[in-house]
MARKEMI-337382 format. One record per residue: z, x, y of N, C-alpha, C in turn; residue in one letter. Coordinates in steps of 0.1 Angstrom, whole numbers, plus 5000, padded with zeros to 4 digits. Each point is the difference from the previous one (the first is absolute). Last residue first. Example, Ala and Ser with C-alpha at 12.3 -4.5 7.8 and 13.67 -1.06 7.14 Angstrom:
! residues 2
507151284978500050095011500849925011s 499950034943500049915012500050095012a 
***
This chain:
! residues 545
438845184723501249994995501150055000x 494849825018500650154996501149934997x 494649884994501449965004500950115000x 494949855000501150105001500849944999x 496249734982500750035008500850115003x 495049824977501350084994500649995016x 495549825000500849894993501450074996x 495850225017500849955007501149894997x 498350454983500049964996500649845009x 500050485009498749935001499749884994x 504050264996500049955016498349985002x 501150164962500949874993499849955018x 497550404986499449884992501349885006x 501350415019498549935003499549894992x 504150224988500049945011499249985003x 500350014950499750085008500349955016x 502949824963498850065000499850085011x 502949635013500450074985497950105000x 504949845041498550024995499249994985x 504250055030500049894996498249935001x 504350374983498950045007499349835002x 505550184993498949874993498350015005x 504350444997499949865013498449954990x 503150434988500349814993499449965008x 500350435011500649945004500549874999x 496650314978501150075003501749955005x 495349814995500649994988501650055001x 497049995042500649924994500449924988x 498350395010501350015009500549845000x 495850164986500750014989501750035001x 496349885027499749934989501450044991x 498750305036501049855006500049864989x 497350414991501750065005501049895000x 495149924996500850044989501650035000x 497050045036500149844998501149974983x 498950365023500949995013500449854988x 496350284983501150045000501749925004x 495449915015500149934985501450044997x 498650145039500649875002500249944986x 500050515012499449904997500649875000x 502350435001499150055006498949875000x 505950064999499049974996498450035009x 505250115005498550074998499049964995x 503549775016499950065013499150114995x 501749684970499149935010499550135006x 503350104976499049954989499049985014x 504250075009499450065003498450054996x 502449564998499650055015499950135000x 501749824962498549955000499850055012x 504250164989498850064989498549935005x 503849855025500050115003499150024994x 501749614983498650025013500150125002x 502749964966499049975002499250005011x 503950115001499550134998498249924993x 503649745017499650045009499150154994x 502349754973499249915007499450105009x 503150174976499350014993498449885008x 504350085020499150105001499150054993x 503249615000499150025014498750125001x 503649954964498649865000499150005013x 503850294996499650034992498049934998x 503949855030499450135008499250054986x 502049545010499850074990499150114998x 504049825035499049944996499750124990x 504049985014499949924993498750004994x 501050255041500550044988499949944988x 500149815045498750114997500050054987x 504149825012499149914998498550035000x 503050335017500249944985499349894991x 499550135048499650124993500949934983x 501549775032498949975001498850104990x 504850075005499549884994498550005001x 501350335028500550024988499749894988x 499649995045499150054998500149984986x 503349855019499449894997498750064996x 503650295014500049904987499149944995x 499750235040499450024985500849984993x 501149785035498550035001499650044994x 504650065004499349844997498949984994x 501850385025500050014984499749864993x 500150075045498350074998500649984980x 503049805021499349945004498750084995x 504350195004499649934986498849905004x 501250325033499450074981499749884996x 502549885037498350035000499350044989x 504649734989499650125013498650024999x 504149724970498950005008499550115009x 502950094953500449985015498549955009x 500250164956499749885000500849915015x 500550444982498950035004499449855002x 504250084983499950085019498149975001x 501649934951500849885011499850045013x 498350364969499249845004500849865006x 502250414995498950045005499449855004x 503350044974500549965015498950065006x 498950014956500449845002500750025015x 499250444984498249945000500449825002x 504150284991499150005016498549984999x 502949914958500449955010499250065018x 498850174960499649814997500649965018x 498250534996501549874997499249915003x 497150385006500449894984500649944996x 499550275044498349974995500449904988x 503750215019499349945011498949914993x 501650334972501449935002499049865011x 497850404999499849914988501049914995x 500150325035499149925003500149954988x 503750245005500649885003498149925004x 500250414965500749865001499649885005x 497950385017499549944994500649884991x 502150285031498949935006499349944993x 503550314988500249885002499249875005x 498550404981500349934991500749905003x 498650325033499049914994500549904989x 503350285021499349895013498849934992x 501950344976501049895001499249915013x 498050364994499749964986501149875003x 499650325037498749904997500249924990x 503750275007500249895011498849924996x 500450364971500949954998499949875009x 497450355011499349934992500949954994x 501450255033499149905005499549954989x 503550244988500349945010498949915005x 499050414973500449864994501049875006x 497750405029499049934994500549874987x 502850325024499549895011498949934994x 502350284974501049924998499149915014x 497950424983500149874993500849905005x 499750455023498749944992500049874993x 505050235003498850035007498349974998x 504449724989499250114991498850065012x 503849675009500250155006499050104990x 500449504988499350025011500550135010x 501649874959498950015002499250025012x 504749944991499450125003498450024996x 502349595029500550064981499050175005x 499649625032501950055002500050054984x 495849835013500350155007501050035001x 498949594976499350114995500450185008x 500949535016501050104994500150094989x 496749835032501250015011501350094987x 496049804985499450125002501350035007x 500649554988499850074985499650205002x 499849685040501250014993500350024989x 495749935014500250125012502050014994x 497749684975499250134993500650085012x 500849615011500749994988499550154992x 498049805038501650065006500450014986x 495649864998500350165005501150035003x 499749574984499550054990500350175001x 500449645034500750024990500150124990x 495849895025500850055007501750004996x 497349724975499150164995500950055012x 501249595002500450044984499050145002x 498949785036501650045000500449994989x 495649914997500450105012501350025001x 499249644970499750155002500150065004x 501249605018500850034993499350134990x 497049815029501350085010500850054992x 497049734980499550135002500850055008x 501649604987499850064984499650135009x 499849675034501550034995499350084988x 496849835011500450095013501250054999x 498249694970499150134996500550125011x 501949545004500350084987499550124996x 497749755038501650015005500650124984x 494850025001500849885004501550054998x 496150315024500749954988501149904999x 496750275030500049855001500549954985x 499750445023499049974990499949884995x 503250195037497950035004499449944989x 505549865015499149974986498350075007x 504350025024498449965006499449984986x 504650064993499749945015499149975005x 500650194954501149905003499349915016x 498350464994499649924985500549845005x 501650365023498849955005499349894990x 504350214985499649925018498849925004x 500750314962500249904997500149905013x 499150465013498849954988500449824997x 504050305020498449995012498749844994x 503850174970500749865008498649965012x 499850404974500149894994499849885003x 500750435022498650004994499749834996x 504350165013499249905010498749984997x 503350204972500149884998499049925011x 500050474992499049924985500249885008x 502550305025498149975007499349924988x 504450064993500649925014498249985004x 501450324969499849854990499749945010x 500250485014499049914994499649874992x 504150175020499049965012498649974993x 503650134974500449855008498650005008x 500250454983499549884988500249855003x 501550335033499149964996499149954990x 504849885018499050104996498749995000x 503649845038498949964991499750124992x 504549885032499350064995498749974985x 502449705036500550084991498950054995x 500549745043501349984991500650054994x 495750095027500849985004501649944996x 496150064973500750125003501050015011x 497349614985501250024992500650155006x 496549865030500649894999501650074991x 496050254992500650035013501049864998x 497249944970500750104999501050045008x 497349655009501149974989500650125002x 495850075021501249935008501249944992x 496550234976500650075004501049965008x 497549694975501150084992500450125007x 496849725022501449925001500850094987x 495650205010500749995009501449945002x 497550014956500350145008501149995013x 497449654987501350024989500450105005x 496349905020501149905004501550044991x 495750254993500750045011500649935006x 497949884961501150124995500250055015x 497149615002501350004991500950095000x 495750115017501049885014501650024990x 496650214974500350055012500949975006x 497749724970501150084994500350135008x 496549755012501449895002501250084994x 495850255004501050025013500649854999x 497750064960501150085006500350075013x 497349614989501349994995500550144997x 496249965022500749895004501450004993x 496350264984500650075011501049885006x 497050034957501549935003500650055009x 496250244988499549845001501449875004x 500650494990499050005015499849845002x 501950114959501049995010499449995012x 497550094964500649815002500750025010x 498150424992499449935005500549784996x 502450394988499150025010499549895010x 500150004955501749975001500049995015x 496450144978499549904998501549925008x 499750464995499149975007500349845000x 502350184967501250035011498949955013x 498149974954501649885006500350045009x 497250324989498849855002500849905010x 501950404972499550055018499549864998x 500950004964501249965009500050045014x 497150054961500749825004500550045009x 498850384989499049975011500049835001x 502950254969500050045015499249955008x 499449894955501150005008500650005013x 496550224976499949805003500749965006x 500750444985499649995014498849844999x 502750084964501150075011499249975012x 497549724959500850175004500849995009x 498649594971499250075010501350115003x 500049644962499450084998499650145014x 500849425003500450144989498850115000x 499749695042500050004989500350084988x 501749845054498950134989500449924987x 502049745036498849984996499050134995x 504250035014500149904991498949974996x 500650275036500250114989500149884986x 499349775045498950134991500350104987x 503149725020499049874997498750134995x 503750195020500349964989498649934995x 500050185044500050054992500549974983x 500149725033498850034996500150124991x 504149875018499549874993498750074994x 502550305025500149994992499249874985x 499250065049499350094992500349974984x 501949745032498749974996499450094991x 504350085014500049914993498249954994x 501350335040500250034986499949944986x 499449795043498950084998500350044987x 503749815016499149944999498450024995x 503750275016500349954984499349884997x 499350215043499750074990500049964984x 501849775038498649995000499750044989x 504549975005499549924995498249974999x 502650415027500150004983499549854993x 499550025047499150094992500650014983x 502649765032498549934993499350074994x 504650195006499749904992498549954999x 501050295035499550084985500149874995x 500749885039498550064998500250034988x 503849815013499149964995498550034996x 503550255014500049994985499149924998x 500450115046499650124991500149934983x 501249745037498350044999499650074990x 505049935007499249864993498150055000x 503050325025500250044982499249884993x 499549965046499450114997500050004981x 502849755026499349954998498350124994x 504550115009500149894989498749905001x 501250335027499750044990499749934990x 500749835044498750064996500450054991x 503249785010499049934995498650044999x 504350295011500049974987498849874998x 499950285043500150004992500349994984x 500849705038498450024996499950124990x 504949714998498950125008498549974997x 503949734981498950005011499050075010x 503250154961499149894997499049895007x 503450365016499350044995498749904993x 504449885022498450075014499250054987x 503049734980499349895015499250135007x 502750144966499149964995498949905010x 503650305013499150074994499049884993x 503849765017499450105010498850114997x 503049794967498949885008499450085013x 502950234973498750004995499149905005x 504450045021499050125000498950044993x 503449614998499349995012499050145002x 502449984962499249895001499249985013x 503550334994498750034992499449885001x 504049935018499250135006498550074994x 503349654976499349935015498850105005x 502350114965499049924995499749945012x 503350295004498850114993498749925000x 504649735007499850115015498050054995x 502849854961499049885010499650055012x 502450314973498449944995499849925008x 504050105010499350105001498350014998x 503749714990499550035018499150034996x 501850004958499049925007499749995017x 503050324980498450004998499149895003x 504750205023499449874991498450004997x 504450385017498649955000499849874991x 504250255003500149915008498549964997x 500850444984500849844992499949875004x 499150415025498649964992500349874990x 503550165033499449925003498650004993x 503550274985500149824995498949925014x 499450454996500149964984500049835003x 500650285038499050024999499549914985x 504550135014499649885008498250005000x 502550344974500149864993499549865010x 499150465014499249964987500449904997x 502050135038498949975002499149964988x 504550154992500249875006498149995006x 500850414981500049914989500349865008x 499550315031499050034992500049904992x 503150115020499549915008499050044993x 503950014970499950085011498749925010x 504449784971498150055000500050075009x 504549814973499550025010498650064998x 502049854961501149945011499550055014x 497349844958500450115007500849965010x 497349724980501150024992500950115001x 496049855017501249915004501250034996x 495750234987500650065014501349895004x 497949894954500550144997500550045018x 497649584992501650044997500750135001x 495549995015500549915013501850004990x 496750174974500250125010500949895013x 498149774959501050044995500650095011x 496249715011501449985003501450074990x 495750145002500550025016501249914999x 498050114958500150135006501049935014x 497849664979501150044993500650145005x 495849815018501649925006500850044995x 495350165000501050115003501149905001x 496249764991500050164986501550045004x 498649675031500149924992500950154987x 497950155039500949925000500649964989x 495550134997501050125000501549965004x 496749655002500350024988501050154998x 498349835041501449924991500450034992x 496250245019501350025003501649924997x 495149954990500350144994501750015003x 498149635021500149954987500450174994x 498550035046501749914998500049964983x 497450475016499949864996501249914997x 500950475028499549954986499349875005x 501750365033498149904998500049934986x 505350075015498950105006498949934996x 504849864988498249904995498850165003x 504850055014499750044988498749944995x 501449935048499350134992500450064988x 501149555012498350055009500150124995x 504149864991498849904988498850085007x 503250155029500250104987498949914993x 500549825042499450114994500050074989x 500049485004501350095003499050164996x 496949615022501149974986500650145003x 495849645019501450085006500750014985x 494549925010501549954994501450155000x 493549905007501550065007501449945000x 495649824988500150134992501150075003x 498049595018500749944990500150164992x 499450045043501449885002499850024985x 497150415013499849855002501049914996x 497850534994501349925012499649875007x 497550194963501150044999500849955005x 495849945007500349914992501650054994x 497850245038500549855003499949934986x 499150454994501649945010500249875005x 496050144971501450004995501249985008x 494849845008500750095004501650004994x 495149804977501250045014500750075003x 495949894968499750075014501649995007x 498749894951500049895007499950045018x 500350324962498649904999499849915009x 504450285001498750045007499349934999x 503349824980500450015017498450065003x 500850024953499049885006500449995015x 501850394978498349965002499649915002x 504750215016499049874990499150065006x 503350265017499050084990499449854991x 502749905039499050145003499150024991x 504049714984498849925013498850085004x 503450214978499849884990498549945009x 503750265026498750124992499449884987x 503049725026498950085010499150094992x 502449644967500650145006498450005011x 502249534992498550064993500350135011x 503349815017499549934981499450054991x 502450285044498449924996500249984991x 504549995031499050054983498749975006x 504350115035498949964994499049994992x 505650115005498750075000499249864996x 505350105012499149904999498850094999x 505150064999499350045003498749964996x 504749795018499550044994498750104998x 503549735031499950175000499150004986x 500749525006499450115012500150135000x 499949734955500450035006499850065015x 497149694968500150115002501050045011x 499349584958500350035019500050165000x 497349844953501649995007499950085017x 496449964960500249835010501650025002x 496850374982501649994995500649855003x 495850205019500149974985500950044990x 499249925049498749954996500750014984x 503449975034499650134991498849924991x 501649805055500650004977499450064997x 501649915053499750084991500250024985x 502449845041499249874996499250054991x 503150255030500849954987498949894997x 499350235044500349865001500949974984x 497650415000501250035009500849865002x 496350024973500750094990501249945016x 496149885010500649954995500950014994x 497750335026500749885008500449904987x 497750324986501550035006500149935006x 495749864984501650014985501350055007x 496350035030500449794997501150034989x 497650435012501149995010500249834996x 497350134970501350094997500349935013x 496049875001501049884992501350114998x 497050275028500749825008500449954987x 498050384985501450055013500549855006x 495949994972501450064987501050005014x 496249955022500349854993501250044985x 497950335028500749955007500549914998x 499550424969499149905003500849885008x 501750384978500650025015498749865004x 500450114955501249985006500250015012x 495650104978500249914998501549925003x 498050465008499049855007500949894999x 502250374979500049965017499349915002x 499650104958500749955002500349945016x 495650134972501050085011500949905002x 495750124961501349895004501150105008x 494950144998501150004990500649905008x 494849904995500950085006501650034994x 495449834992500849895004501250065010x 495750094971500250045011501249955009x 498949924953500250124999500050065014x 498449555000501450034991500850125001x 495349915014501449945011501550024992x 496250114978500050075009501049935009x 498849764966501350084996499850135009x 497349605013501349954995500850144993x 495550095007500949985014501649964997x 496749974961500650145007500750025012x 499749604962499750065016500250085006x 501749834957498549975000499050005014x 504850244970499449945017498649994996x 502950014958499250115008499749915013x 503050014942499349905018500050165010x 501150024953498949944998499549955018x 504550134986499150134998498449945003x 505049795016498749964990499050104997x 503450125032500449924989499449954988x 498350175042500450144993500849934989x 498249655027499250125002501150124997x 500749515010499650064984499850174998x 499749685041501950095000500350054983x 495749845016500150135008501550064993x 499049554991499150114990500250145007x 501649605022500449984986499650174994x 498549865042501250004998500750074988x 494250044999501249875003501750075003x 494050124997501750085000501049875003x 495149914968500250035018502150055003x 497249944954498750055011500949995013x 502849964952498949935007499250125010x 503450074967500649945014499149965010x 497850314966501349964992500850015017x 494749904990501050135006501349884998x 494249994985501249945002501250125002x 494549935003501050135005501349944997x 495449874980500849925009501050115001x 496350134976499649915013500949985006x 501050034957499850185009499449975011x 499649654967501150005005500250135009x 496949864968499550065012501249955009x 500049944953499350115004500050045011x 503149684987500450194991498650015004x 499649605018501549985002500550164996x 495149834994500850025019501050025000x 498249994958499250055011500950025010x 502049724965499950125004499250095007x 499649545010500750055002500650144994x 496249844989500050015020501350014999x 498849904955499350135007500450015014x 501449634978500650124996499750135006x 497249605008501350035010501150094992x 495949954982499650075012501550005008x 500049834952499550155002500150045016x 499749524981501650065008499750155002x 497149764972499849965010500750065012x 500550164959498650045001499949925012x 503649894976499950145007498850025006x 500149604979500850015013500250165004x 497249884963499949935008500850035013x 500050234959498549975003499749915011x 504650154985499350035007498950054998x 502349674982500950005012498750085007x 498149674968500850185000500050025016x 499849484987499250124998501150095001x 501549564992499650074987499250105003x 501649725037501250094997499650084987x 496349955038500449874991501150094991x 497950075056500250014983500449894991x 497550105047500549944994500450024989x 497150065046500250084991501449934995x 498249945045498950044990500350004986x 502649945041498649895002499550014984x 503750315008500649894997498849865002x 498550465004500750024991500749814992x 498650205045498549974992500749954983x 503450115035499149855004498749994988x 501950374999500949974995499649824998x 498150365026499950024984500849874995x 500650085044498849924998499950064986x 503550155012500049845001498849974997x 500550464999500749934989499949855001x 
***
């Protein structure tokens, strides 16, 4: 597309009174063409996967929630499903759960002891249980605990996971989620504190009902905010832990680098192809354009076997530029799959995301190069205007791939047979009509053909060779002036006598010829009569004139 593009802005010029499109489509054709080519044809090249190409934190813990997500590492969910069951023993008799309990009874005994999440003094006879923040069976069964390789007990039994609070709060939480659990709190207050009036009100309890009501009002006692901020500490420090060993692992940078190899390969190849593709298409047209009325089905055909040979064969000739269009589409490739990865560590990518995320590096790849190394040596304004294509035609595809995105949320697109095919030709037709727009918008505003030419009057090396034929330019004008008509009516004389000359067979002949070339020519002979009589004659002078 760039070097089209470069040939394009050297070459080629409209004027606002021609037909839009006798002129500018017809120029712009090829980069419409490459981009649906490569963007709805040969897009099947590129494998895109919904939460990217490599297993993230994030994405694992998607996995039965989001229907659409799948381990993109077999191993990764072999370890999963090999994980084992959750044994409580392991995890309450673990030697580092037994020393901070025996630090809480000693504190509880000294009276120095506060209820992680009630912030009130815990009585010495009271009865104290050590929490996991983040539930032990919680810890066991993450999938990102696994992705990341550690060991659940020691991320379990660690200072900022283990908090002292009144057994009964401990074991009515049991494995919930602390947010699942406030909220069930939060639901049951009017019940618990209508059942706390209702036993006060009783003139005596049996031990049953005095353990229920001393069980009630100390859930009354809880402070959610403890509570949360305790949950926000302990979880904070525990994803930093999964994400420091996992994200540095070797295995997450070899996948991740693997997955950048793998898309880039397909991207270049899909930008090769659509390259090749493109030529064919070109030729093939230019032949079927050049039959003359009148010719059959199989003229036809055999224009177009010719176009697709002749298509063939330009592309063999332009081998340089599509392994540049190679390099390109496996740079974009590559940094749209490390993006990918990158966001999935935050949040989940669709796949329709993933393939705007490969249009935009297509783009940004192409216009780069353009911008930074200028190859075709276009002046500054001409460098700006063709980048700004390229990212108006890469535009263009995100605007047709989100026109197809919600093409697939109607029920057209559940028509069996049809709804994948008017989905793709819904995305092509809006990506071309936009393409062709925002090129002719580019190609005919008053206003960007004048910030065009303001950029392009930037000094720089171009302008120097463009100097040069400026001055070609004049010079070639002033050529121009002269009186090319008169010149060649002159010149067609002598032409006629010299080839007069070149058959003549006799000197009488020869002599006549030249007698009468200078009638031909007006010139004064400065003789009279016969030449012999008048140069025997010694008293006559020549003279010439």
């Amino acid at each position: 597309m760039s070097s089209f593009v470069a040939e394009l802005n050297n070459g080629f010029s409209t004027k606002p009174e021609e037909n839009v499109f006798s002129s500018i489509w017809n120029e712009y054709e090829r980069v419409i063409m490459q981009s649906l080519i490569t963007s709805f044809g040969l897009d099947f090249l590129v494998h895109d996967q919904h939460g990217g190409d490599v297993d993230t934190i994030h994405n694992v813990r998607e996995i039965g929630k989001d229907p659409n997500m799948t381990y993109k590492n077999a191993q990764n969910q072999a370890d999963y499903v090999n994980r084992g069951e959750y044994n409580t023993h392991e995890y309450h008799q673990d030697p580092r759960y037994i020393s901070i309990n025996k630090k809480v009874n000693e504190s509880k005994k000294k009276g120095t002891l506060t209820d992680a999440y009630t912030g009130q003094t815990v009585a010495q006879n009271a009865n104290i249980d050590l929490d996991h923040v983040i539930s032990a069976k919680g810890i066991h069964d993450d999938s990102g605990r696994i992705l990341a390789g550690l060991n659940g007990t020691d991320l379990a039994n660690c200072d900022e996971n283990l908090k002292p609070t009144d057994r009964s709060i401990n074991r009515s939480m049991q494995d919930k989620d602390m947010e699942d659990y406030l909220q069930k709190l939060e639901a049951e207050r009017p019940q618990r504190q209508s059942r706390i009036s209702e036993l006060k009100a009783k003139g005596s309890l049996s031990d049953k009902e005095r353990k229920e009501l001393a069980k009630l009002k100390k859930l009354e006692q809880i402070n959610p905010d403890k509570m949360r901020a305790e949950y926000k500490k302990a979880r904070s420090a525990y994803e930093a832990k999964l994400a420091k060993a996992y994200y540095t692992s070797p295995k997450f940078l070899k996948d991740t680098a693997v997955a950048a190899g793998s898309r880039g390969a397909e991207m270049g190849m899909r930008q090769a192809i659509g390259f090749v593709f493109v030529e064919i298409w070109m030729s093939s047209k230019e032949e079927i354009k050049a039959l003359p009325p009148g010719k059959n089905l199989k003229d036809m055909l055999e224009a177009v076997a010719s176009g697709v040979k002749k298509g063939v064969e330009n592309a063999k000739v332009k081998y340089k530029e599509i392994l540049a269009k190679f390099g390109e589409g496996f740079l974009s490739g590559a940094l749209a799959s490390l993006t990918t990865t990158i966001c999935n560590i935050f949040f989940t990518t669709a796949k329709n995301l993933v393939k705007c995320i490969r249009q935009i590096y297509a783009s940004v790849v192409e216009a780069g190069k353009i911008l930074l190394f200028n190859p075709d040596n276009l002046l500054f304004g001409d460098r700006i205007k063709t980048s700004t294509i390229i990212l108006a035609t890469g535009a263009s595809i995100l605007v047709g791939t989100a026109v197809g995105e919600l093409i697939q949320k109607t029920p057209i697109a559940n028509i069996p047979g049809v709804g994948t095919f008017v989905t793709a030709f819904c995305s092509s037709l809006i990506s071309g009509l936009v393409s062709c727009t925002l090129l002719v918008f580019l190609d005919r505003s008053k206003f960007m053909n004048k910030v065009v030419n303001a950029l392009n009057r930037i000094p720089s090396e171009v302008n120097n060779y463009k100097e040069i034929a400026d001055t070609l330019e004049i010079l070639a004008a002033k050529l121009e002036n002269l009186d090319i008509a008169k010149f060649r009516v002159e010149t067609e004389k002598y032409r006629n006598i010299a080839t007069k000359i070149g058959v003549t067979e006799s000197e009488q002949e020869l002599n006549d010829l030249l007698l009468s070339a200078y009638n031909v020519f007006d010139i004064k002979i400065s003789w009279k009569g016969d030449f012999n009589t008048f140069m025997g004659n010694k008293s006559n002078y020549l003279v010439f004139e």
